[in-house]
PLY file of the C-alpha trace (Angstrom):
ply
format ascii 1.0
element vertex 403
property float x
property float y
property float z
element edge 402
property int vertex1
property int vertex2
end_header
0.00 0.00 0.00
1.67 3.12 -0.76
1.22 6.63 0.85
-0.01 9.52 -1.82
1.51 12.82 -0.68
-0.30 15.99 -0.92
1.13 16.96 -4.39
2.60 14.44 -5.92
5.26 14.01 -8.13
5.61 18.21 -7.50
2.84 18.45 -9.70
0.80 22.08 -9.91
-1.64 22.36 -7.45
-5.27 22.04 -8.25
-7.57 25.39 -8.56
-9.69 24.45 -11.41
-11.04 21.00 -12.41
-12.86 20.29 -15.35
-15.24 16.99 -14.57
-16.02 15.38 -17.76
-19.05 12.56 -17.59
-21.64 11.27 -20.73
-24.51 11.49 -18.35
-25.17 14.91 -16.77
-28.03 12.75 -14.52
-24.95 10.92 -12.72
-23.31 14.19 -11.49
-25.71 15.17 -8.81
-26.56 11.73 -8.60
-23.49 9.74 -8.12
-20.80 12.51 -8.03
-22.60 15.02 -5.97
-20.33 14.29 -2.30
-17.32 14.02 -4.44
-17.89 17.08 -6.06
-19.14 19.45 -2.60
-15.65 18.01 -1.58
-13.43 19.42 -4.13
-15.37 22.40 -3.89
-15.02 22.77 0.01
-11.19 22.22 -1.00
-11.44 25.67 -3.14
-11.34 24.09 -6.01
-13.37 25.55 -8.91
-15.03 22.98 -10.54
-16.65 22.70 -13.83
-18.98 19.75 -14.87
-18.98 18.67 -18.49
-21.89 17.12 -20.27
-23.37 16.53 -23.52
-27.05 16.36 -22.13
-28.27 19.24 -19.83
-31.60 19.96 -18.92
-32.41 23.19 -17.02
-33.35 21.07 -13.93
-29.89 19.32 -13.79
-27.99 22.68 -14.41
-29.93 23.92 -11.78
-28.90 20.51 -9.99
-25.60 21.05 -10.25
-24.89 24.51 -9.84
-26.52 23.54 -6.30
-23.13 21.73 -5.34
-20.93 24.67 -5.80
-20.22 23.59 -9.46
-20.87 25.22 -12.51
-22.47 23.15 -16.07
-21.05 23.43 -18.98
-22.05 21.67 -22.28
-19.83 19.90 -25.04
-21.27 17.58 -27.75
-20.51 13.67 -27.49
-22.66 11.06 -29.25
-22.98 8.44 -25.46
-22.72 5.38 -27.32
-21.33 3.95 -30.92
-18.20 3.93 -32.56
-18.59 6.74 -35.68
-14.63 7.87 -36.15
-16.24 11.50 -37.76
-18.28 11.94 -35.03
-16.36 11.46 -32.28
-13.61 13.35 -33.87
-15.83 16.19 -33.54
-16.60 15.17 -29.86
-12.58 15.03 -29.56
-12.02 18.16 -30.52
-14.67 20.60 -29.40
-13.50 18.59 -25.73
-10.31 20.08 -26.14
-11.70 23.46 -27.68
-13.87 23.95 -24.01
-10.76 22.58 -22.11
-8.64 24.80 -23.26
-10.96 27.74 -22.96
-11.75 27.06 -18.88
-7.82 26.88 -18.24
-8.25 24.31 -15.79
-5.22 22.38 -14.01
-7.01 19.10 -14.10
-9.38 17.13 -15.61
-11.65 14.19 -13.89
-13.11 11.71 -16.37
-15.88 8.79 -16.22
-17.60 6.86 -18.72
-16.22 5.14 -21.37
-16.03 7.82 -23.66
-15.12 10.61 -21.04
-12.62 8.62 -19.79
-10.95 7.65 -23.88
-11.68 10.91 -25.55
-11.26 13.30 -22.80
-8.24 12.78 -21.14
-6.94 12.88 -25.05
-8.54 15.76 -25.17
-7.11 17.22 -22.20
-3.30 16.06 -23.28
-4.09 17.90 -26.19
-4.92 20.95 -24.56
-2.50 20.85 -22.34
-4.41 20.16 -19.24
-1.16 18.99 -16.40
-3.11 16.73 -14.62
-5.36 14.13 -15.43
-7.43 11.10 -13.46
-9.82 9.27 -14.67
-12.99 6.36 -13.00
-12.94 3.30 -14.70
-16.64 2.11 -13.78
-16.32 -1.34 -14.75
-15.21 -2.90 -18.22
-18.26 -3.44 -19.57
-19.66 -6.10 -21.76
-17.13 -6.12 -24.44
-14.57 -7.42 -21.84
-16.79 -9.86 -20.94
-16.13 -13.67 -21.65
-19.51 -14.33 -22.88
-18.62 -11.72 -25.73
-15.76 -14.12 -26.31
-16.94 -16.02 -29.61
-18.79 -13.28 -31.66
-16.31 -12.10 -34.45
-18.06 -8.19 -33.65
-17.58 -8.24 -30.45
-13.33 -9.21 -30.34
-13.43 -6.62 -33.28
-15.13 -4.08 -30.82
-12.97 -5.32 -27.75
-9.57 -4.44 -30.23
-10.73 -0.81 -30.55
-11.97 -0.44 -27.00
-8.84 -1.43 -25.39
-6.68 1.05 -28.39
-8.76 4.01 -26.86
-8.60 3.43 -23.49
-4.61 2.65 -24.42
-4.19 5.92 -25.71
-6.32 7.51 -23.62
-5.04 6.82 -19.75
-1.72 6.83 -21.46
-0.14 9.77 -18.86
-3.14 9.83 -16.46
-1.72 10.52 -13.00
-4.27 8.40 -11.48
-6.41 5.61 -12.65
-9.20 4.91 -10.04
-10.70 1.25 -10.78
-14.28 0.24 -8.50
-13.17 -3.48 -8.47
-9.93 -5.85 -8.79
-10.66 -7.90 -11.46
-10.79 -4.96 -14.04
-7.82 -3.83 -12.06
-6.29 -7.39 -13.36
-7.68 -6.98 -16.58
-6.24 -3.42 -17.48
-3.17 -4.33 -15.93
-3.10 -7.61 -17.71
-3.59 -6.09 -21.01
-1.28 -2.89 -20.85
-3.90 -0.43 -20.67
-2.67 0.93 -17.49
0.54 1.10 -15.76
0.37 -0.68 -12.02
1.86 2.86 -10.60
-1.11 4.85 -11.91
-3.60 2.01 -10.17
-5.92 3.30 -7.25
-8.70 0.88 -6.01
-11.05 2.59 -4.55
-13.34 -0.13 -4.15
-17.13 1.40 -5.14
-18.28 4.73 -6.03
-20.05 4.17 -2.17
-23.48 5.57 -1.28
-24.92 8.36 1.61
-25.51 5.90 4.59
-27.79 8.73 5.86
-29.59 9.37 2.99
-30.38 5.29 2.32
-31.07 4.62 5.72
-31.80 0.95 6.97
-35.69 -0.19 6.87
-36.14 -3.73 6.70
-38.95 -5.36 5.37
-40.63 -8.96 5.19
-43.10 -8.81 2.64
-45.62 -11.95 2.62
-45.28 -13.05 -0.73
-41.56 -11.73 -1.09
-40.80 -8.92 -3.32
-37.90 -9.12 -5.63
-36.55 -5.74 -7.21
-34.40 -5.34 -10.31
-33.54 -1.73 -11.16
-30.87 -1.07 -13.47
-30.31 0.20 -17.08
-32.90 -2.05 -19.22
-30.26 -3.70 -21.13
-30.33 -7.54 -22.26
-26.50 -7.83 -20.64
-28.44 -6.46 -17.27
-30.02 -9.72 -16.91
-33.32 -8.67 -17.55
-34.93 -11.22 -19.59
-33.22 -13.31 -17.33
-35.37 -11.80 -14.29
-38.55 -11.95 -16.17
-37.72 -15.73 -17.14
-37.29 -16.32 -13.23
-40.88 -13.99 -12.73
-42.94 -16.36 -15.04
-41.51 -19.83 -13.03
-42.53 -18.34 -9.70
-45.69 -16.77 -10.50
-47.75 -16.76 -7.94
-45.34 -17.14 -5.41
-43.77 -14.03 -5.02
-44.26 -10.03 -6.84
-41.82 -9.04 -9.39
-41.10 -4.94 -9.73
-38.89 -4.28 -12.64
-37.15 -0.21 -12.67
-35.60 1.12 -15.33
-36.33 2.77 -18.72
-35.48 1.82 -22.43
-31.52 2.89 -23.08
-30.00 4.26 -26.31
-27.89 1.05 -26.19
-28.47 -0.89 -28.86
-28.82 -4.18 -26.48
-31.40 -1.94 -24.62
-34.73 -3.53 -23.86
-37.46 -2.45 -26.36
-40.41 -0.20 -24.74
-42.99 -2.73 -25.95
-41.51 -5.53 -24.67
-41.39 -3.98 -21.52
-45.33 -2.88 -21.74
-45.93 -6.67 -22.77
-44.45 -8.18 -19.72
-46.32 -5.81 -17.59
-49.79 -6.09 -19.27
-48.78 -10.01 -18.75
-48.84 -9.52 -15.01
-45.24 -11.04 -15.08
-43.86 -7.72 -13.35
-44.70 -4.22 -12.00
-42.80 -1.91 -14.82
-41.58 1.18 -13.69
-40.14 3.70 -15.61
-37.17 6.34 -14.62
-37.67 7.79 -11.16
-36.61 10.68 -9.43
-35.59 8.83 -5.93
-35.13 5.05 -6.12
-35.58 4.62 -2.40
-39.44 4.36 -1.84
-38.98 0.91 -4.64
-36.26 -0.44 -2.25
-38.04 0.24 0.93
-41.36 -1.75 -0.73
-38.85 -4.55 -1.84
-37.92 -7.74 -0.30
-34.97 -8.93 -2.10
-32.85 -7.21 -4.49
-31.81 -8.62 -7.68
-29.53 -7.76 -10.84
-28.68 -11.14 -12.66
-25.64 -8.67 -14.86
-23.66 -10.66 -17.06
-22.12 -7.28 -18.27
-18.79 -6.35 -16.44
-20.10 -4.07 -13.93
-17.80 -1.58 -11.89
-19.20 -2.47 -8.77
-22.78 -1.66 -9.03
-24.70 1.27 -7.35
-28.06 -0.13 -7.32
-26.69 -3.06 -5.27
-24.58 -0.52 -3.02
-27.93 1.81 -2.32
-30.24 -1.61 -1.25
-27.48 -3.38 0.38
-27.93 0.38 2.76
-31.49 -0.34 3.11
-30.94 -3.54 4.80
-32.08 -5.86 1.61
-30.41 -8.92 0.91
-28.39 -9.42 -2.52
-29.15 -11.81 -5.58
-26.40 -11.06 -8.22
-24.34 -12.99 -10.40
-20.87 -14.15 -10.42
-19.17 -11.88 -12.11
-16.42 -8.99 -11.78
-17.97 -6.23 -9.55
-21.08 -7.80 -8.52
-19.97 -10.83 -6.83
-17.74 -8.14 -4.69
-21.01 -6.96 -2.58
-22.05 -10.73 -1.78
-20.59 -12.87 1.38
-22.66 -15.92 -0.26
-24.93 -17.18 2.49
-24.45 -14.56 4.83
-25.94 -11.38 2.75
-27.25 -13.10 -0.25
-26.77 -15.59 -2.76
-24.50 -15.52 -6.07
-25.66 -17.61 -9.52
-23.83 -18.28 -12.44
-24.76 -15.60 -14.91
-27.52 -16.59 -17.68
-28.91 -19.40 -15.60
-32.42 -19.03 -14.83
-32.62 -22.15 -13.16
-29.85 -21.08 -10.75
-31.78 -17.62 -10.20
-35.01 -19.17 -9.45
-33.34 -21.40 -7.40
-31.77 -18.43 -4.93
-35.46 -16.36 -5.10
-37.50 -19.94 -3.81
-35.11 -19.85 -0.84
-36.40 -16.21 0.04
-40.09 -17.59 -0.78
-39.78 -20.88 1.39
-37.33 -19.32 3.95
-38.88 -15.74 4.82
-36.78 -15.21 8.03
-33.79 -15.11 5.65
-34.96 -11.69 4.50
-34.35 -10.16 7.99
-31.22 -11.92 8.58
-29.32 -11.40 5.19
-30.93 -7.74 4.81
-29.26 -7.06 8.54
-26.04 -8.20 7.16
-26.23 -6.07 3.90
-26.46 -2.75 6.09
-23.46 -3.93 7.69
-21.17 -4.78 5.15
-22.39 -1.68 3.47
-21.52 0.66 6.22
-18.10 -1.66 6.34
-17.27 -1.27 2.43
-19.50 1.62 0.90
-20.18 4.68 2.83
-19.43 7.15 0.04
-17.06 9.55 2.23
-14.59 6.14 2.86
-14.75 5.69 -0.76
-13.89 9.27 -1.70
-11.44 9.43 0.66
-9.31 7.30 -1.51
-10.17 9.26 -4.50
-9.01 12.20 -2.62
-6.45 10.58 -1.76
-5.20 9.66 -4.48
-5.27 12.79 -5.82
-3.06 14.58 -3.56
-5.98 16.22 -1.86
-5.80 14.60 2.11
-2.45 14.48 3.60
-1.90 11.13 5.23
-4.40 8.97 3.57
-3.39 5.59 1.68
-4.18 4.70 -2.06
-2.93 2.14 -3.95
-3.71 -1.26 -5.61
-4.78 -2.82 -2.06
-6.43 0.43 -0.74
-9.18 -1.33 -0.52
-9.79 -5.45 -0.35
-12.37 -7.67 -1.58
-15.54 -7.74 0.77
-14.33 -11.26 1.06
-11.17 -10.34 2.66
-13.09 -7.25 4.94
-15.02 -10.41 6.39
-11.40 -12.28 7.54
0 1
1 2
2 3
3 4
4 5
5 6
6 7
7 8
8 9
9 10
10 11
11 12
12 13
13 14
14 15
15 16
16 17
17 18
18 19
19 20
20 21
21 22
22 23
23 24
24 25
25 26
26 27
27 28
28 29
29 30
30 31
31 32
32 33
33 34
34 35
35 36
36 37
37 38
38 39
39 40
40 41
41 42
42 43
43 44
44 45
45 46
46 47
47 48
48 49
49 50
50 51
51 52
52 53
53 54
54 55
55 56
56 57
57 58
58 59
59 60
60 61
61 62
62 63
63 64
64 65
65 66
66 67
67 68
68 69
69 70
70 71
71 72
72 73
73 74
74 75
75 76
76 77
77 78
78 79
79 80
80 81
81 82
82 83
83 84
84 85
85 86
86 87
87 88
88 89
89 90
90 91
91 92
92 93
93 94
94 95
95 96
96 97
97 98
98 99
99 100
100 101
101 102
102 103
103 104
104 105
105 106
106 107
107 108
108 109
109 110
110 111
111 112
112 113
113 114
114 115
115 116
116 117
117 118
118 119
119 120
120 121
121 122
122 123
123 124
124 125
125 126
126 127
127 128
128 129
129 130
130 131
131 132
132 133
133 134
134 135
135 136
136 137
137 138
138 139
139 140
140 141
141 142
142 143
143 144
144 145
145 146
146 147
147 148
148 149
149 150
150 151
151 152
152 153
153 154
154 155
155 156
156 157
157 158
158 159
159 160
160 161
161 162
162 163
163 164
164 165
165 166
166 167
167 168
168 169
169 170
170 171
171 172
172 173
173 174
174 175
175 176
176 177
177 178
178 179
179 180
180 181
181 182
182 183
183 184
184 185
185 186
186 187
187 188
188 189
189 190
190 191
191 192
192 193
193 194
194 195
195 196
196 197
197 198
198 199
199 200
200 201
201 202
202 203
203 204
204 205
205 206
206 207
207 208
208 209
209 210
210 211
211 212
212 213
213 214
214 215
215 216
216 217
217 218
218 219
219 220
220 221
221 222
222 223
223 224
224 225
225 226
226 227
227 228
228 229
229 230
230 231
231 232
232 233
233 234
234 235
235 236
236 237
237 238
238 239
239 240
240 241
241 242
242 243
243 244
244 245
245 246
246 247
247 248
248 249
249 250
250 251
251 252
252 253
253 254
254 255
255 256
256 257
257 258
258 259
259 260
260 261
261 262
262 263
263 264
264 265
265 266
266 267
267 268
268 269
269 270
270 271
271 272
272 273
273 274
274 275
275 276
276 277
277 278
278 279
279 280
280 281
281 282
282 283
283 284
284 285
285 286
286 287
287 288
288 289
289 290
290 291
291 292
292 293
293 294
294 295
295 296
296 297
297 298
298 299
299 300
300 301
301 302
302 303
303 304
304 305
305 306
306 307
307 308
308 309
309 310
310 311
311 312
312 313
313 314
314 315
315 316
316 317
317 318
318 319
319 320
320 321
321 322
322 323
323 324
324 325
325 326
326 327
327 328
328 329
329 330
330 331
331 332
332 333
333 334
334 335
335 336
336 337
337 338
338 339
339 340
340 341
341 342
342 343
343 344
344 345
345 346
346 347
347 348
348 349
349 350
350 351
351 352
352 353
353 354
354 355
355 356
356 357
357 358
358 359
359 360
360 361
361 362
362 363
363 364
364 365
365 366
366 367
367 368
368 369
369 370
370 371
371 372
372 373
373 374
374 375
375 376
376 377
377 378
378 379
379 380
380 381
381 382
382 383
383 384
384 385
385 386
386 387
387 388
388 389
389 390
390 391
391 392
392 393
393 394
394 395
395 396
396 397
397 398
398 399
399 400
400 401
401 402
């Protein structure tokens, strides 16, 4: 574990920071304590996105932080079009003078920190918030897909190519960047989650008679969804489905009628985009997100594993971090119905194992993913707090917390 000193490497100090994100919804959303932090720091900050509304400006200038727009198409690969992206980045970069730039996203992360080399911004760090489903090994055998993996791994290559810091949300992408040159081990910070308000997702737990099981995530296919739905039509009957989450510009997003046929079925109780997720969690039972995409480590498992609600997830980089199988949840193979309908009958013929397994969530979350711990290390590693440790083991496997 190695000690990151307040300005490392003699580099300039931070006055202005340019935060660059595809989403402007995830900056007051995810980014919001991260952000009042800087800003308590002195720092100036600027938040870049392609997609403002006057709600989220107004969002964000609430945090001390001030919106600013830039065009970037959030998903596909069109070379002219993200050229474009490229270099109006490094037009408003340049423009804002800032000392550093703060990336997440795929995109943000590739394209902007080029952009910012380009216009000579000194320091840059960037979120990597989980690999993704190219990198996964179920994407293995289709020719597109190793074809799409190539170029992925060139731009992220080229991109973190001089970062200062590289802050990675689980170790297996940490092994998998590492593994395939994309990062150098020095630049490596594991912060180990994005983490979550503990007082804002307070505990409540629940035992619903029949159990409630809760997916909410992006509506893509790689999410697990049809998965869930699969596991909602075996069980009917026995337990309520609710199913969050809107139709996604990704093209393996779940199609809007689809979603209205499953819920005219009675399969599951579709809800669309909310404002605040936590009234869903509080009515749930049982969390679920069956993900055979490479998450980072998700937030959707993070915020109900603070509510006291026990974990279904898959085995897979990131999400089989928040599980202690048995003790907070269970973990399935990922694209195995049988195995997720399996875990949810042991919530339906065991109900005490709600209150147990939800009581050991809230603890493990408060352990692992209280969101000033997590941006300690970011701080950290950014030169920001004196005395504070980052590194590769900054922060272990929830496995290894339990030891």
């Amino acid at each position: 574990m190695s000690s990151i000193s307040a300005n490392p490497g003699g580099s300039r100090p931070i006055r202005r920071l340019a935060l660059v994100t595809s989403q402007a919804f995830s900056i007051p959303n995810f980014r919001g304590p991260l952000v009042k932090a800087w800003c308590a720091r002195g720092i100036q900050v600027f938040a870049l996105a392609p997609d403002y509304d006057e709600k989220l400006r107004d969002d964000v200038r609430a945090l001390g932080a001030e919106p600013v727009d830039y065009p970037l198409a959030r998903t596909g690969l069109n070379p002219l079009q993200d050229l474009r992206s490229l270099l109006a980045l490094r037009s408003v970069l340049g423009r804002l003078q800032v000392e550093a730039c703060f990336s997440y996203f795929i995109k943000p992360v590739t394209y902007g920190n080029l952009a910012a080399r380009l216009a000579g911004v000194p320091r840059r760090f960037s979120i990597v918030e989980g690999a993704g489903y190219v990198f996964a090994d179920a994407a293995a055998g289709s020719l597109r897909r190793r074809l799409l993996r190539r170029a992925v791994s060139l731009l992220y290559r080229v991109g973190l190519d001089g970062a200062e810091r590289v802050f990675f949300l689980n170790r297996d992408d940490v092994e998998l960047f590492v593994g395939e040159e994309l990062v150098d081990p020095e630049q490596v910070v594991l912060i180990g989650g994005i983490g979550v308000d503990l007082a804002h997702f307070t505990s409540s737990p629940r035992v619903a008679s029949p159990p409630i099981f809760l997916l909410a995530a992006r509506l893509l296919a790689e999410k697990g969804v049809r998965e869930y739905v699969a596991a909602a039509r075996r069980l009917h009957g026995l337990a309520r489905f609710i199913l969050l989450g809107g139709p996604d510009p990704n093209p393996g997003s779940i199609r809007r009628d689809e979603l209205e046929q499953w819920a005219r079925e009675g399969m599951v109780e579709w809800h669309d985009h909310v404002a605040d997720v936590r009234p869903l969690i509080a009515r749930a039972s049982v969390f679920v997100l069956p993900s055979y995409y490479r998450e980072g480590l998700p937030r959707s498992i993070q915020e109900a594993m603070a509510m006291a609600r026990p974990i279904i997830t898959t085995d897979m980089p990131g999400c089989r971090d928040t599980v202690v199988p048995g003790e907070n949840g269970f973990l399935v193979p990922p694209r195995d119905v049988d195995a997720l309908v399996a875990a949810m009958r042991r919530f339906i013929d065991e109900p005490d194992l709600t209150r147990r397994m939800g009581a050991a969530s809230r603890r493990l979350a408060e352990e692992r993913f209280d969101v000033e711990r997590c941006n300690a290390r970011v701080l950290a590693g950014m030169g920001l707090t004196v005395g504070l440790t980052a590194g590769l083991a900054g922060a272990p496997r929830i496995q290894d917390v339990r030891q």
